[in-house]
N, C-alpha and C positions, 0 to 999 in steps of 0.2 A: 782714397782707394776703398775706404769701406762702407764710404756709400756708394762707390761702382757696382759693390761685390751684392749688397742689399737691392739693390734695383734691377742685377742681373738675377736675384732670388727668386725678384718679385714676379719677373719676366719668364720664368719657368712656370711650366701644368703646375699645378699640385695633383700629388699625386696620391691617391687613398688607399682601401684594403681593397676595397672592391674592382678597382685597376688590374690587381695580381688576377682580378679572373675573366679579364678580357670583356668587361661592361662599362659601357660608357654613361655618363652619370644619368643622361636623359632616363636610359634603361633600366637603372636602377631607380631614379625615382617612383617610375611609375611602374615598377615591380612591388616599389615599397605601397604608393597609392593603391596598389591594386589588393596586396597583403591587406592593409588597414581596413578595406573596403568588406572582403573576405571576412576579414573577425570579426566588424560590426556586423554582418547579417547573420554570423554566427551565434555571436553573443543574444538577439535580437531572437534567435531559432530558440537558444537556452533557456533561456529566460522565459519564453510564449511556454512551452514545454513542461518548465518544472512550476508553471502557474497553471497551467492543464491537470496536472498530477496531483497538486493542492488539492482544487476543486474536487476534483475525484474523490482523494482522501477524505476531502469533508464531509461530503455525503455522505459518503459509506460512513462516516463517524454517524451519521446521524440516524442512517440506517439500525445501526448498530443500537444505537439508544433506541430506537423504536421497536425493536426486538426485543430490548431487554426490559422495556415497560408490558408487551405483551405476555414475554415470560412469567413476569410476576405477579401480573392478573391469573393469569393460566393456573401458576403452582397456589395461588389462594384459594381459586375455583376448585383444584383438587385435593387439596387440604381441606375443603369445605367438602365434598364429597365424602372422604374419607371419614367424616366423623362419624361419631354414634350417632347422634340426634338424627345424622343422615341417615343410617343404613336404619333406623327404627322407624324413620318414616316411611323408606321403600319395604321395610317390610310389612309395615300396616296396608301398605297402598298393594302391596301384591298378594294380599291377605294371608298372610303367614303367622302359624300362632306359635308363639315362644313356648318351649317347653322346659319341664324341669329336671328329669332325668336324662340321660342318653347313653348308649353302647355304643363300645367299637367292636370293629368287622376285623379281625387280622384279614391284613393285607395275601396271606398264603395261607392252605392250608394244607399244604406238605406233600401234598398229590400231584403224580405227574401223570398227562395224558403220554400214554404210547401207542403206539399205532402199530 
């Protein structure tokens, strides 16, 4: 009797979760094939994507360093500017002669025009 009751087991569907929603397995397979298929070209889309964005990023890194090698030529050229030896040499060159005394002008002299 209990290998009646085993062989009339055996002789039944089985029965899954996917049953309780009214899918027959062919449909669910290939729900599920089609799912899988789905997130590989997904995955595939991610992937191309955040390797698109790298690229990006690197350049602009490198951008970035080439700016900042610019800048530093830039701030030494005006730092070079800026010095004395410089500003004595444009003034010889625009013939300007150094002097030894000098006044100041007050800025006001108390006076107001009225009309």
């Amino acid at each position: 009797m209990i290998r009646s009751t085993r062989s009339a087991d055996l002789l039944q569907p089985q029965t899954h979760w996917w049953h309780r929603l009214k899918v027959s397995t062919q449909k669910f397979a290939v729900a599920l094939s089609v799912a899988a298929v789905a997130s590989g070209f997904g995955y595939v889309f991610l992937t191309n994507h955040t390797a698109a964005e790298g690229f990006a990023i690197k350049s602009l890194e490198r951008e970035i360093a080439q700016i900042q090698k610019d800048n530093q030529k830039l701030e030494l050229q005006a730092a070079d500017l800026r010095s004395l030896s410089a500003v004595d040499q444009t003034s010889v060159a625009l013939g300007l002669v150094p002097t030894d005394s000098f006044d100041y002008v007050a800025p006001t002299s108390g006076a107001v025009a009225v009309r």
